[in-house]
Backbone as CSV, one residue per row, in Angstrom:
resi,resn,N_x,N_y,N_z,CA_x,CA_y,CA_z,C_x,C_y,C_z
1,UNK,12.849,-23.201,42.342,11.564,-22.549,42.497,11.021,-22.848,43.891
2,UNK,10.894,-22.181,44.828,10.706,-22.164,46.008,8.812,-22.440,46.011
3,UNK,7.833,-22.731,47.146,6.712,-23.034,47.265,6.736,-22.483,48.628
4,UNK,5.512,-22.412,49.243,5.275,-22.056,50.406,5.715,-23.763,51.252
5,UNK,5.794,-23.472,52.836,5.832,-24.474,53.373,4.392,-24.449,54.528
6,UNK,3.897,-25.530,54.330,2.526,-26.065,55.076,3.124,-26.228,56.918
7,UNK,2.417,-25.055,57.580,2.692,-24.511,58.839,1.777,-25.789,59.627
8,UNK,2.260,-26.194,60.697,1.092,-26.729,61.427,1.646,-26.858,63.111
9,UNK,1.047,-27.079,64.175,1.437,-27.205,65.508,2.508,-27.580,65.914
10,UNK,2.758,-28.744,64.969,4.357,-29.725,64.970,5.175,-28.591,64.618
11,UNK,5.453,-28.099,63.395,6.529,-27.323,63.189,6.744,-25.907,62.949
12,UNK,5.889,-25.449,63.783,5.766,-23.611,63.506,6.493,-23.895,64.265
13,UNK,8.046,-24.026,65.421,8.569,-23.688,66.090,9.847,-23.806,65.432
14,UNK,10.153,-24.612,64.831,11.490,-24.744,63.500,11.275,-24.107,62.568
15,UNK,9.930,-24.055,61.869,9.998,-23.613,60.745,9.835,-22.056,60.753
16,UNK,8.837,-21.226,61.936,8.796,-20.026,61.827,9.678,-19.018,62.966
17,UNK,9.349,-20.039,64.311,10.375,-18.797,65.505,11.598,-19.339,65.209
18,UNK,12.057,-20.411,64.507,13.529,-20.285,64.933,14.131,-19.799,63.234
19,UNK,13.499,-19.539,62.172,13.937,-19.584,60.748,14.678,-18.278,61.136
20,UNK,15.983,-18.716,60.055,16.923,-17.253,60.198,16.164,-16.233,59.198
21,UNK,15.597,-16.522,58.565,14.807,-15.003,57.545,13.639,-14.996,58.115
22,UNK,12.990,-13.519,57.565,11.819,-13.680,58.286,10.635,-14.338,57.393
23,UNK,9.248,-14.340,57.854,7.988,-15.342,57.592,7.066,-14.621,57.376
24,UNK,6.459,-15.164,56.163,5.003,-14.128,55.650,4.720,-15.711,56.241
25,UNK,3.052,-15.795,56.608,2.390,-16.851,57.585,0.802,-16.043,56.520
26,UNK,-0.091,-17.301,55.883,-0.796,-16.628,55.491,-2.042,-17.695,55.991
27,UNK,-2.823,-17.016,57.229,-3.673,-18.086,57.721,-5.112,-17.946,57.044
28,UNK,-5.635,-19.459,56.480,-6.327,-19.599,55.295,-6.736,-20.925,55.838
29,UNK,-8.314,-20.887,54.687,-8.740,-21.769,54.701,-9.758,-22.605,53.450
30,UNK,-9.715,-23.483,52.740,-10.470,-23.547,51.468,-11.143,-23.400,51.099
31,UNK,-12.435,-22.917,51.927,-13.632,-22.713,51.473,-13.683,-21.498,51.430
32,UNK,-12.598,-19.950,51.599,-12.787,-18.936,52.104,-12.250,-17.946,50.641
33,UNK,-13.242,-17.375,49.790,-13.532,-16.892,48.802,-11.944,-15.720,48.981
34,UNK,-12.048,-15.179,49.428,-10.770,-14.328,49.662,-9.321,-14.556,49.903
35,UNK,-9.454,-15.837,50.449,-8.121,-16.588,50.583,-7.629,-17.008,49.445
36,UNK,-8.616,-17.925,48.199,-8.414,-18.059,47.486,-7.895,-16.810,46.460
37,UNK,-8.594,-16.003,46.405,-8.284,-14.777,45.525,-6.669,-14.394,45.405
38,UNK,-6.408,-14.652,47.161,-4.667,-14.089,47.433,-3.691,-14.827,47.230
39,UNK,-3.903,-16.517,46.930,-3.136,-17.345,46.837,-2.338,-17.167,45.757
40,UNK,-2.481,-17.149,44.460,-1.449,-16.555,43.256,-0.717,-15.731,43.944
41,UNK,-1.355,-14.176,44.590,0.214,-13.754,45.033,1.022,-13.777,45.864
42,UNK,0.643,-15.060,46.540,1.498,-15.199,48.108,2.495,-16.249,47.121
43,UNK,1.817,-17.106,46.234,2.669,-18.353,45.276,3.824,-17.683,44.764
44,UNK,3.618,-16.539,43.842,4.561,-15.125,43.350,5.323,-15.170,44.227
45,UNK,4.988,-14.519,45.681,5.724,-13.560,46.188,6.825,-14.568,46.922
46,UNK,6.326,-15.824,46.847,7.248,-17.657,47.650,8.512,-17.619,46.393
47,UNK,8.271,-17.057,45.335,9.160,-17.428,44.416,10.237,-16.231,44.015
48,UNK,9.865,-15.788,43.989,10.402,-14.140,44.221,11.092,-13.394,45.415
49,UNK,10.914,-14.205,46.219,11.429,-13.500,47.583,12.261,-15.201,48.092
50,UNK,13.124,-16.450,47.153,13.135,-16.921,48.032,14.691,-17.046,47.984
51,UNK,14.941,-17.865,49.437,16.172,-17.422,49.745,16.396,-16.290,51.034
52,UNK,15.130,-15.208,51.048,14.992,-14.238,51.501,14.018,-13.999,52.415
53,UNK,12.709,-14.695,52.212,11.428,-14.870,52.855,11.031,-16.206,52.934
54,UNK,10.776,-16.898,54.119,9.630,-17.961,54.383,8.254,-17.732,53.798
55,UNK,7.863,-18.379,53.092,6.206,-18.109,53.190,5.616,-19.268,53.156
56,UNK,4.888,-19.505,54.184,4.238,-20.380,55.092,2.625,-20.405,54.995
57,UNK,1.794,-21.329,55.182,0.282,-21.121,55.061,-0.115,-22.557,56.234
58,UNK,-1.032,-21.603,56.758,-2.167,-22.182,57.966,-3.131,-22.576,57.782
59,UNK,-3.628,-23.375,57.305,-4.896,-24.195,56.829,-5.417,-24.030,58.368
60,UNK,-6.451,-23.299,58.501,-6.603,-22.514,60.073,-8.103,-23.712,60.376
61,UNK,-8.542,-24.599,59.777,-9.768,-25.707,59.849,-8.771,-26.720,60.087
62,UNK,-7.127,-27.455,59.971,-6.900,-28.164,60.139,-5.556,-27.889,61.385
63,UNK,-6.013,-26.515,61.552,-4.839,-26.583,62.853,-5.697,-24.905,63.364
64,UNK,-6.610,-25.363,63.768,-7.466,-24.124,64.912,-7.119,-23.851,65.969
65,UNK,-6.097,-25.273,66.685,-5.390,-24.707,67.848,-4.561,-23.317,67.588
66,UNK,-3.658,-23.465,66.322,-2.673,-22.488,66.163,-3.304,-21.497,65.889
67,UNK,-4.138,-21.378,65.126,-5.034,-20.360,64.833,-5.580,-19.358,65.963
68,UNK,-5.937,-20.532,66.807,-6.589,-19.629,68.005,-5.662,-18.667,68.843
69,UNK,-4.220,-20.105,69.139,-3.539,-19.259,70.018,-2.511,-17.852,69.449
70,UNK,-2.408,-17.497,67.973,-2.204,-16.237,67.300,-3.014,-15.624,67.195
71,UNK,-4.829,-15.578,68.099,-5.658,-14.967,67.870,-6.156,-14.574,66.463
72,UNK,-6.208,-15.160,65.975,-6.756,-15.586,64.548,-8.244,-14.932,64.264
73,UNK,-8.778,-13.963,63.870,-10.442,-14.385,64.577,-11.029,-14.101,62.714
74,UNK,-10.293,-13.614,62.087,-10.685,-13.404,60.404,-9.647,-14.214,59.550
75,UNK,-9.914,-14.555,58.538,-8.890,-15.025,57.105,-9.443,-14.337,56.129
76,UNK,-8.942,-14.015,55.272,-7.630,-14.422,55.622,-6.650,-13.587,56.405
77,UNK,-5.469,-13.683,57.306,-5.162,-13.306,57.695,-3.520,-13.324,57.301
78,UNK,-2.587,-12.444,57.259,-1.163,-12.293,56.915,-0.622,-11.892,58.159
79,UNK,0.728,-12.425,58.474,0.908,-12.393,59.466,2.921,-12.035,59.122
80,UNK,3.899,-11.618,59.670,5.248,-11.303,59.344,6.030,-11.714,60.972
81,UNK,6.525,-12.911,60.985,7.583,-12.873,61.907,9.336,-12.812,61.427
82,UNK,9.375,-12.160,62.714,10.607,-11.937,62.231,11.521,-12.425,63.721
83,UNK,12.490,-12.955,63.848,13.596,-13.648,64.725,12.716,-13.657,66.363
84,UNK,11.456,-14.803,66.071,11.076,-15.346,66.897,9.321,-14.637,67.194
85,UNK,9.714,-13.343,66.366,8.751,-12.500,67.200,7.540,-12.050,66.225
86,UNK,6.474,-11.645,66.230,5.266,-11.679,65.061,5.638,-9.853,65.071
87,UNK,5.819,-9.325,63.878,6.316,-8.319,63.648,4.929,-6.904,62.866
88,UNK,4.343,-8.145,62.395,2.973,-7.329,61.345,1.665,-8.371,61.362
89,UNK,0.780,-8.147,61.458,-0.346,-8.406,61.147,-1.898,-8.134,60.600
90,UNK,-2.208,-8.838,59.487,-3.499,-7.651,58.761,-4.277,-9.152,58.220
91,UNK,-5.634,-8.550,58.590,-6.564,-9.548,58.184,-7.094,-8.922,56.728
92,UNK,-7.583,-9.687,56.196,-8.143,-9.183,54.923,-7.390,-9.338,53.542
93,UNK,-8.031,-9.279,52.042,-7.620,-9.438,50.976,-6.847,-8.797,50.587
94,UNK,-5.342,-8.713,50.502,-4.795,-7.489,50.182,-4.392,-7.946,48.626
95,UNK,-4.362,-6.742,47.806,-3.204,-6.763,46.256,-1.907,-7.355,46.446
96,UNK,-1.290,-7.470,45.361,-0.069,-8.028,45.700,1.278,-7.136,46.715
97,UNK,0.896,-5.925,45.680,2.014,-4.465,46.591,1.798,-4.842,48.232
98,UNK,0.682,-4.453,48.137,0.216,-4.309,49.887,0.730,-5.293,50.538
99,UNK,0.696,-6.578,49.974,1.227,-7.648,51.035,2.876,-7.391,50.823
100,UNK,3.017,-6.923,49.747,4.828,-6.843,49.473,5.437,-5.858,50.636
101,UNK,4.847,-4.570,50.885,4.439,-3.749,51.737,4.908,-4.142,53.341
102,UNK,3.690,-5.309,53.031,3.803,-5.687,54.753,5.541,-5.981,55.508
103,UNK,5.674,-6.963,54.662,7.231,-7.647,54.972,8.643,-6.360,54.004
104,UNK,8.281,-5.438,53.193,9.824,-5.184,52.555,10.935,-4.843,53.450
105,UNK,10.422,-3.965,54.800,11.557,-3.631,55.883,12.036,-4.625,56.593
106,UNK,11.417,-5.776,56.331,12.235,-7.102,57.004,13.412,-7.609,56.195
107,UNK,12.810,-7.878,54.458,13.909,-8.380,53.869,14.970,-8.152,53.472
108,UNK,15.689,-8.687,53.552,17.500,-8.118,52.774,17.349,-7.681,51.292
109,UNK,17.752,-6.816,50.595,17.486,-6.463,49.580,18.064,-7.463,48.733
């Protein structure tokens, strides 16, 4: 059963530009009513997609550097890299489809 992995300054460079699959990145923060809402389906979509997808989360209050320098300026924010490079990005609460949406042309079927 796969989990998301906790992104931070130290290792977004192993864990997201150099990962051979690509990365849902879901920058969040705890007090943020909407973030919470999306977390079940980013948890889903970590378990369901793994093997196949990274999914990663930015606690964006305990690493604002990173936040800032991906221009961060709403959360929650979803973010899709793919072999080094940030491929998709959408701020806001999405359903589960929609975020499935974001990343399906990245993943291997």
């Amino acid at each position: 059963m796969a989990e998301h992995v906790t992104i931070t300054n130290a290792n977004f460079d192993s864990e997201v530009l150099k990962s051979p699959i690509p990365v849902l990145l879901d920058f969040w923060a705890s007090w943020c009513g909407p973030c919470r809402m999306i977390a079940p389906s980013i948890e889903q979509l970590a378990q369901e997609y793994d093997g196949r997808l990274k999914v990663g989360k930015v606690n964006v209050d305990e690493e604002a550097d990173l936040a800032s320098k991906h221009g961060i300026v709403s959360i929650p924010t979803l973010a899709i890299y793919q072999g080094g490079k940030i491929m998709v990005q959408q701020a806001g609460a999405l359903p589960k489809p929609d975020i499935e949406n974001l990343f399906k042309d990245f993943v291997q079927a």
